[in-house]
C-alpha positions in Angstrom: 0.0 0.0 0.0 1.8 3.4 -0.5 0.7 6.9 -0.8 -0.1 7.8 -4.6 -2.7 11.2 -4.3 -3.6 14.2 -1.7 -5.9 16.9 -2.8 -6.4 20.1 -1.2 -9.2 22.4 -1.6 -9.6 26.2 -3.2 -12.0 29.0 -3.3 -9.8 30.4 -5.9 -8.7 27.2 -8.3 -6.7 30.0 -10.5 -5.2 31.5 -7.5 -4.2 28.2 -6.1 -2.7 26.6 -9.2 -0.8 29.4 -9.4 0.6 29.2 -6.2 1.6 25.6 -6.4 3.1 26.6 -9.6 5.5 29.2 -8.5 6.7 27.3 -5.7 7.2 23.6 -7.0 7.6 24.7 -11.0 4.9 22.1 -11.6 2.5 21.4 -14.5 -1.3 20.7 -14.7 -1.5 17.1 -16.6 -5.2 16.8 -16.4 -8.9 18.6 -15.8 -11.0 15.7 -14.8 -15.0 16.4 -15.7 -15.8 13.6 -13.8 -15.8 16.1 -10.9 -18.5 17.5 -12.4 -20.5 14.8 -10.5 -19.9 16.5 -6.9 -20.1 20.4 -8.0 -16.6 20.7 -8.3 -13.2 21.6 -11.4 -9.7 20.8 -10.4 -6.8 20.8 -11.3 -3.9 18.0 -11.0 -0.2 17.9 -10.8 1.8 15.0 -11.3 5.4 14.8 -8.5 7.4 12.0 -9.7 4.5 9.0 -9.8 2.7 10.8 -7.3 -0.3 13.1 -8.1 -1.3 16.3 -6.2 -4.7 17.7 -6.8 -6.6 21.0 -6.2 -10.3 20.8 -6.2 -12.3 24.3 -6.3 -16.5 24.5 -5.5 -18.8 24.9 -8.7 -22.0 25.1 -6.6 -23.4 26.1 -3.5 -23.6 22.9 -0.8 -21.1 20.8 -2.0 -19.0 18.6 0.6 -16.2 20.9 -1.0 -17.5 24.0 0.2 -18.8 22.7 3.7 -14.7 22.1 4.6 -13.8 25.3 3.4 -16.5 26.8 5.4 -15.8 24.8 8.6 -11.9 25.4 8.7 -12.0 28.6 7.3 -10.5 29.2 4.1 -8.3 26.8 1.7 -6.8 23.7 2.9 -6.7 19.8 3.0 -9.4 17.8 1.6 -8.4 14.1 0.4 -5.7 11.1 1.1 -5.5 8.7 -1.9 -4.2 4.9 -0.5 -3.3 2.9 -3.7 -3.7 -1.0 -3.1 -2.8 -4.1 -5.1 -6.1 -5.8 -3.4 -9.4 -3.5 -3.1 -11.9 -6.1 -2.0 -9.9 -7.6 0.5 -9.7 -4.1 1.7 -13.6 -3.4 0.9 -14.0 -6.5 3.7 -11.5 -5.1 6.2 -13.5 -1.9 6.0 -16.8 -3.6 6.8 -15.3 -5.7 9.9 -13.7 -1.9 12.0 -17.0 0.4 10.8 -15.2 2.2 8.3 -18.8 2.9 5.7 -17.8 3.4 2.6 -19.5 6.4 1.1 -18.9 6.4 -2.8 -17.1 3.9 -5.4 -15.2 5.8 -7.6 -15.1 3.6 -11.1 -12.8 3.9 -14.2 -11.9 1.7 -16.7 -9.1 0.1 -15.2 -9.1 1.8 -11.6 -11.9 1.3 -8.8 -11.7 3.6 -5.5 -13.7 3.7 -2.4 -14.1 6.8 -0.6 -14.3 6.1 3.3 -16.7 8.3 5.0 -14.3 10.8 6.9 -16.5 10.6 10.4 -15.3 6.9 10.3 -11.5 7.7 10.1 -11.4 12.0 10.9 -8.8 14.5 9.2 -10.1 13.5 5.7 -11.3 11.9 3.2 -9.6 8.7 2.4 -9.9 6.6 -0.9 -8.4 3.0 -1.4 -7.6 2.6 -4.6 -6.4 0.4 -6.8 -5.3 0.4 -10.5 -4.6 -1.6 -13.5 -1.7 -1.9 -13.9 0.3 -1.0 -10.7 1.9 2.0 -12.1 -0.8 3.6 -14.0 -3.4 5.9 -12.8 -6.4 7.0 -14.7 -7.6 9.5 -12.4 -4.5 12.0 -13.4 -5.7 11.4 -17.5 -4.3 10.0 -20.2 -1.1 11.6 -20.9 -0.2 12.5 -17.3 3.5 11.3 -16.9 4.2 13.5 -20.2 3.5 16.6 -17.8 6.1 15.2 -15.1 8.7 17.8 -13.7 11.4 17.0 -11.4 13.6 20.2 -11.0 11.8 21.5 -7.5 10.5 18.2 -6.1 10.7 15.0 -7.1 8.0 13.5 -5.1 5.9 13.2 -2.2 7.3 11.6 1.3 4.4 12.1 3.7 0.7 13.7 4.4 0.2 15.5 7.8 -3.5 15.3 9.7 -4.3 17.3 12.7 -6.4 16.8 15.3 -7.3 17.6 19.4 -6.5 14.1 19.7 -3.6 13.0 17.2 -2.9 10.0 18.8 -6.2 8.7 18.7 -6.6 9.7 15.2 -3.6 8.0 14.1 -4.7 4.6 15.9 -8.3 4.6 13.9 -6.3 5.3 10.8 -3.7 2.2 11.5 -7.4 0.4 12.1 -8.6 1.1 9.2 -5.6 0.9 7.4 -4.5 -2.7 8.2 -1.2 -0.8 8.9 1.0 -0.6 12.0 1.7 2.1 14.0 5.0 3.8 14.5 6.6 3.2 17.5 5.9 7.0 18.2 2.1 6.8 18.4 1.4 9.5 15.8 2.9 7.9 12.5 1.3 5.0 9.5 4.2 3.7 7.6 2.9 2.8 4.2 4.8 0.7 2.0 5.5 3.9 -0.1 5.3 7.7 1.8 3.9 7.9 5.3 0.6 9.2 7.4 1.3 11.9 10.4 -0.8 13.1 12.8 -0.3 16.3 14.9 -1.8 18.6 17.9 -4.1 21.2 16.1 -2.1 24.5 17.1 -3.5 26.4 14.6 -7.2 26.7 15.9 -8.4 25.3 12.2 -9.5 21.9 13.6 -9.2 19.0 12.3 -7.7 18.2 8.7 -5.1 17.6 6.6 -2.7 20.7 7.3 1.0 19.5 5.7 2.3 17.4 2.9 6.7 16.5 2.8 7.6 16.7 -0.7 10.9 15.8 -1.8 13.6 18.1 -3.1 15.3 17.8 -5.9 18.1 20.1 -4.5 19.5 18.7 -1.0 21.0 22.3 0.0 16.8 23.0 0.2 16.0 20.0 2.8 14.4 22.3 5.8 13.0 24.7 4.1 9.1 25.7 4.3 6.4 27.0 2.1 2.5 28.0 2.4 0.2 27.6 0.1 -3.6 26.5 -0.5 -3.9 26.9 3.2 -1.7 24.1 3.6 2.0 23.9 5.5 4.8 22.3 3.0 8.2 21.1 4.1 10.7 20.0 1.7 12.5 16.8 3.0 15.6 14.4 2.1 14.9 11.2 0.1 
């Protein structure tokens, strides 16, 4: 199981893809319409194999806008699992009341969207794809669009909570995963899961992503943007 997606969410998709733009020197591979479906356009950026995605509100009273709303301007929104073996993961789901709230269905890629009141931070999706190293959701064409010169790809998601600790035991749950020998951290096969104290008074949600940088004299540094912490980490 490793770490393959993480969207954030916009008012301002422009003003966001802009942002990510000017920091990481990345390049929109793909538009999905299938968004459509929940009121929503994004935006996606492949980082190495890994996919980062903005998603902005089309419509009043979409799930979408409700985060946005509740945490108070742009931020985290979705953690995208990919599997080799969804249905043995569909049954582990059933058997620690994790609901699954939507299928999402492509030709060769099937994900199931966990209903975040069963896990907390955000919405998760276990997916898994046809083959291994492909990914419909990011389009047809996306590994054309691939640039390495900032960041090369992504290490780890951070969720925030009042109770981090807590939060990160329901996700190892969930999961099937272990947990860290600190308390607060799922080791997947491929990037990694941290949970944190909310200090920032935003509540709970996904609040930092690592990304790797291509330039090691860069390890340390931080950057803001889409209401969401990054930090630029060794390989």
């Amino acid at each position: 199981m490793r770490l393959r997606q993480l969207a954030l969410v916009a008012h301002d998709l422009a003003a966001a893809e802009a942002a990510i733009i000017e920091a990481f020197d990345l390049d929109v591979c793909f538009r999905d319409p299938g968004v459509g479906h929940f009121g929503l356009h994004n935006a996606l950026f492949p980082i190495g194999d890994k996919l980062l995605e903005i998603v902005s509100p089309t419509e009043e009273g979409t799930t979408a806008g409700r985060l946005l709303d509740k945490r108070g301007g742009d931020g985290g929104y979705m953690v995208l699992v990919q599997t080799a073996d969804v249905e043995s993961c569909r049954a582990h789901l059933g058997e620690v009341g994790a609901r699954i709230v939507h299928e999402a269905k492509g030709t060769a890629i099937l994900g199931l969207h966990v209903h975040p009141r069963d896990v907390g931070g955000a919405i998760l999706s276990i997916d898994q794809a046809e083959p291994w190293e492909s990914w419909e959701w990011a389009g047809p064409a996306w590994e054309g669009y691939v640039r390495t010169g900032v960041v090369s790809d992504i290490a780890a998601v951070e969720l925030q909570s009042r109770d981090p600790r807590g939060m990160a035991r329901r996700w190892a749950e969930v999961l099937a995963r272990p947990l860290g020998a600190d308390g607060l951290t799922v080791d997947l096969d491929e990037g990694a899961i941290r949970f944190v104290a909310d200090d920032d008074g935003r509540g709970e949600g996904l609040s930092g992503i690592d990304l790797v940088s291509a330039d090691p004299a860069r390890v340390g540094q931080t950057f803001e943007a889409v209401g969401t912490r990054f930090r630029l980490v060794g390989r």
